[in-house]
C-alpha positions in Angstrom: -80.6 21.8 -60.3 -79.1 19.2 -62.9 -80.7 15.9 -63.1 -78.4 13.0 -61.6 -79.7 10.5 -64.4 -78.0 9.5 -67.5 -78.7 8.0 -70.5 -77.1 5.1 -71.6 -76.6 3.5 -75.2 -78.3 -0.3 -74.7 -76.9 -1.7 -78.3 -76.3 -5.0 -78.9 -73.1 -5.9 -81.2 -74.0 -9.1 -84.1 -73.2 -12.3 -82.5 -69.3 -13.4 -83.9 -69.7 -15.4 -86.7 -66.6 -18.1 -85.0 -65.6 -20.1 -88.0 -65.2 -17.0 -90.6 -63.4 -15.3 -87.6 -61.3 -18.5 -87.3 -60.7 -18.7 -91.2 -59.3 -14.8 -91.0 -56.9 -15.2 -88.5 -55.8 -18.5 -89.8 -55.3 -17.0 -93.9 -53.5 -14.4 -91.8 -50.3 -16.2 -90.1 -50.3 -18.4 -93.7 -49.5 -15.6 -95.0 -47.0 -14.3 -92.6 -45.1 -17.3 -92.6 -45.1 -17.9 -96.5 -43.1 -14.6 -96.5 -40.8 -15.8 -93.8 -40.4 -19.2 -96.0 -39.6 -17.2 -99.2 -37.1 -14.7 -97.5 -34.9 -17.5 -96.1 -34.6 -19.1 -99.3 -33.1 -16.2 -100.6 -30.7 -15.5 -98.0 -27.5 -17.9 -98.2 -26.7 -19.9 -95.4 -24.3 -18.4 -92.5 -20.8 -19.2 -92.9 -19.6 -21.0 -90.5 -16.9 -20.0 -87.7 -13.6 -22.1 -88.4 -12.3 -23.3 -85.0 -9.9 -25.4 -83.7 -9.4 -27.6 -80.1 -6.7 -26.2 -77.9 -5.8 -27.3 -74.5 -5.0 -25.0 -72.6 -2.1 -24.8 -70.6 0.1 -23.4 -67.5 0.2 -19.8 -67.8 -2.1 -19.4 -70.5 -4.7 -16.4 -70.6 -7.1 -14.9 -72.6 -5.3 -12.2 -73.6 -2.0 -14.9 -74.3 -4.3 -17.1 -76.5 -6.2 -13.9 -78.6 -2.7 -13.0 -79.7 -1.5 -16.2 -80.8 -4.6 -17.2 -82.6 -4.9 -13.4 -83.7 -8.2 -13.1 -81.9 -10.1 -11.0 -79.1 -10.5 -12.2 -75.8 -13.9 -11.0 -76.2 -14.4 -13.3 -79.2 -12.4 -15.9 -76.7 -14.9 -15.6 -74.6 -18.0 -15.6 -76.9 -17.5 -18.8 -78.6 -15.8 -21.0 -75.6 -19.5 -19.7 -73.5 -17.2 -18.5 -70.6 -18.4 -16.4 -67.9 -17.7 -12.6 -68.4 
């Protein structure tokens, strides 16, 4: 018959030494957001999307307003935060 007992490894880890574990994880994210810091400063600022007001009137539609303004609806749509 096999024996139903088992053995069973009883070690104990080192206690966590908090304040170097702190100082690890902390060096860590500094370093994670210098390189963040440094990329942006390379890349140039977004350009930004020329718009105008129009109000819009009687008989108006999406599709009306994209082709005088040379435009998608979709685009329409995107920037004015309509419901699709």
């Amino acid at each position: 018959k096999r024996s139903k007992s088992r053995s069973v490894d009883h070690g104990f880890a080192a206690p966590f030494d908090l304040d170097s574990l702190r100082s690890k994880v902390e060096g860590r994210f500094d370093a994670v957001h210098k390189d963040e810091d440094e990329q942006s400063k390379r890349l140039p600022p977004p350009t930004p999307i020329k718009t105008m007001t129009y109000t819009v009137r009687d008989r108006d539609t999406l599709t009306s307003l994209a082709a005088r303004f040379d435009t998608t609806p979709s685009e329409l749509t995107k920037l004015n935060r309509l419901a699709t």
